[in-house]
Each structure stands twice: as structure tokens, then as C-alpha cells.
N, C-alpha and C positions, 0 to 999 in steps of 0.2 A: 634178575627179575625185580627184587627189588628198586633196585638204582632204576628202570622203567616206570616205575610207578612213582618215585618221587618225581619225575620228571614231566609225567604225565599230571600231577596234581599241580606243578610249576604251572603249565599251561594253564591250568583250568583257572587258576589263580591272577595269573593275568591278564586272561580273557574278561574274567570279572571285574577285574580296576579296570580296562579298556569299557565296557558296558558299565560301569556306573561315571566314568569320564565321557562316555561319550553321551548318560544321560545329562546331566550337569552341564555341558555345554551344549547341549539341543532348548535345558530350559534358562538360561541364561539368555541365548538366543529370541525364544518365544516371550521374554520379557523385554526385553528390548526392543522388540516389535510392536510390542504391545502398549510402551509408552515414548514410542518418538515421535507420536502423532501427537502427543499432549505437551511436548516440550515447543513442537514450532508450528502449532495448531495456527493456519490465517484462514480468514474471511473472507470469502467474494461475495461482489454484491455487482449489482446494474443500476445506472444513475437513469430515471424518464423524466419528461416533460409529462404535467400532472394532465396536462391537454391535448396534445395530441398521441402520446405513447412514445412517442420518439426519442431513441438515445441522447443524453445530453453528454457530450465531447468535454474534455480537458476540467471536471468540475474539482474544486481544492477541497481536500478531506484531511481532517484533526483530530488526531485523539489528544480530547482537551486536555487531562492532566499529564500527559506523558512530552506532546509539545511535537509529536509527531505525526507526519502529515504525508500522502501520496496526492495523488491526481488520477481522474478518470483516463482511460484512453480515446481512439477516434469512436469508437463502437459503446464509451458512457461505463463500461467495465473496469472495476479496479478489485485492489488487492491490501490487506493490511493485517498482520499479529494480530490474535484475540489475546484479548486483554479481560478482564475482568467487570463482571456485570455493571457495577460500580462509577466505571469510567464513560465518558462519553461522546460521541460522534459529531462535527460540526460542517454541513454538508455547505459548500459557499461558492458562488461561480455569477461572474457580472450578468445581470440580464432574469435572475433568480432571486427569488426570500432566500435567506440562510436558515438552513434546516439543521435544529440541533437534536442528536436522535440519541436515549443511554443504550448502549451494549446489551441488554436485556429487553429493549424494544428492535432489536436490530431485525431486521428479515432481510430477504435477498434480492429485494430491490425497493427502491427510494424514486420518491415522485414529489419532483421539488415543481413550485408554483410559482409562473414566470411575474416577473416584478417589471411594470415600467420605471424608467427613473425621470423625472422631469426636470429638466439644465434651466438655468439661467441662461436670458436672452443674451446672443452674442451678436454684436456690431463689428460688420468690418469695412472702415472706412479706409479709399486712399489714401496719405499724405498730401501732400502740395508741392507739385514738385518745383522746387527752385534751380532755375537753370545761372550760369555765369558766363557771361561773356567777357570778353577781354579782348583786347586791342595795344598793340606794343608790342614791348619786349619785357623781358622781365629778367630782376637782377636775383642773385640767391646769395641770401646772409652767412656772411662769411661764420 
């Protein structure tokens, strides 16, 4: 009778280490869940045309102190690491102003304002063209 009852408090004893092991890894769990969103926290945003609304395609994006950079896709959509208020966004694509935006101005879409550019006049003349005739034979230097 005895020997039953030790054996029976065996159990109950390690039913208890099982129940505070399986607390401890449920909150181990619940914390790890709760900050891997802040280890590889990124940013979407939409590139428009401040004029018609229209996606702007393949625009180059900076985060100026860091020295790193994506690109819009076809639909003006991109992606990139939040970084720290601090830092700041350099929105830049031919055909557009360069839009420099800090990380705490940031929102989820950016409206760049298209830039004409004005070239220097281009000339494009033919040559003249020089023809050779020839008549003979012709000797080749040794």
C-alpha cells in the first residue's frame, strides 16, 4: 500500500515538471512571436505620378545613410527594412524631381512630380563621302 502511494505521488510530480515545462515553452514561444515582427520589420509603399495617379514603374529608392537601395516594380510597388526615424528616403527615377522623404515622414504612397529635362541642341550632319577610283594594277609592299 504504501509502495502505491509513493508511486502515485512519482506521477503527480512529474506531471507537474511536464506542466510548468510545457508552460515555459508555450511562453518562450509567445515571445518570439511577439518580437520577430520587430527584428525584420519592412515597409511597403506605392510610387504615383503626382498628375495623373498612375503607377510609376522601376523608380530607384535610397536609404541615404545606410547606402542601400531597391527599385519600384511594373505596378510602382516596392519594398525595404525599416530603419530608424532618423534615416532617410531618396525617391529618384529619369523623367521625375528626386523626392527626399525622412522615415518619420514616410506614408504608404509617394507622389513624385514629373520634371521635363531640356538637351542641348543635336546636329546630325552626313560626312562627305570620298569615293577612290583606281585604274591599273596594283603592286603589295613586300
Amino acid at each position: 500500500m504504501a509502495g502505491q502511494k509513493i508511486i502515485a505521488m512519482a506521477r503527480i510530480t512529474v506531471s507537474r515538471f511536464e506542466t510548468v515545462l510545457i508552460m515555459k515553452h508555450n511562453l518562450l514561444f509567445a515571445a518570439f512571436l511577439c518580437f520577430t515582427p520587430c527584428l525584420s520589420a519592412q515597409i511597403t509603399g506605392l510610387v504615383l505620378d503626382s498628375l495623373d495617379h498612375q503607377p510609376v514603374p522601376y523608380i530607384n529608392i535610397w536609404v541615404v545613410q545606410e547606402g542601400l537601395g531597391t527599385s519600384s516594380d511594373e505596378n510602382g510597388r516596392f519594398s525595404l527594412p525599416a530603419f530608424d526615424s532618423k534615416y532617410a528616403l531618396i525617391f529618384n527615377a529619369l523623367g521625375y524631381k528626386p523626392k527626399t522623404l525622412p522615415f518619420s515622414e514616410f506614408r504608404d504612397t509617394i507622389y513624385l512630380v514629373p520634371q521635363s529635362i531640356e538637351l542641348a541642341e543635336v546636329i546630325i550632319a552626313p560626312r562627305k563621302r570620298t569615293t577612290i577610283r583606281s585604274t591599273g594594277s596594283y603592286k603589295r609592299p613586300h
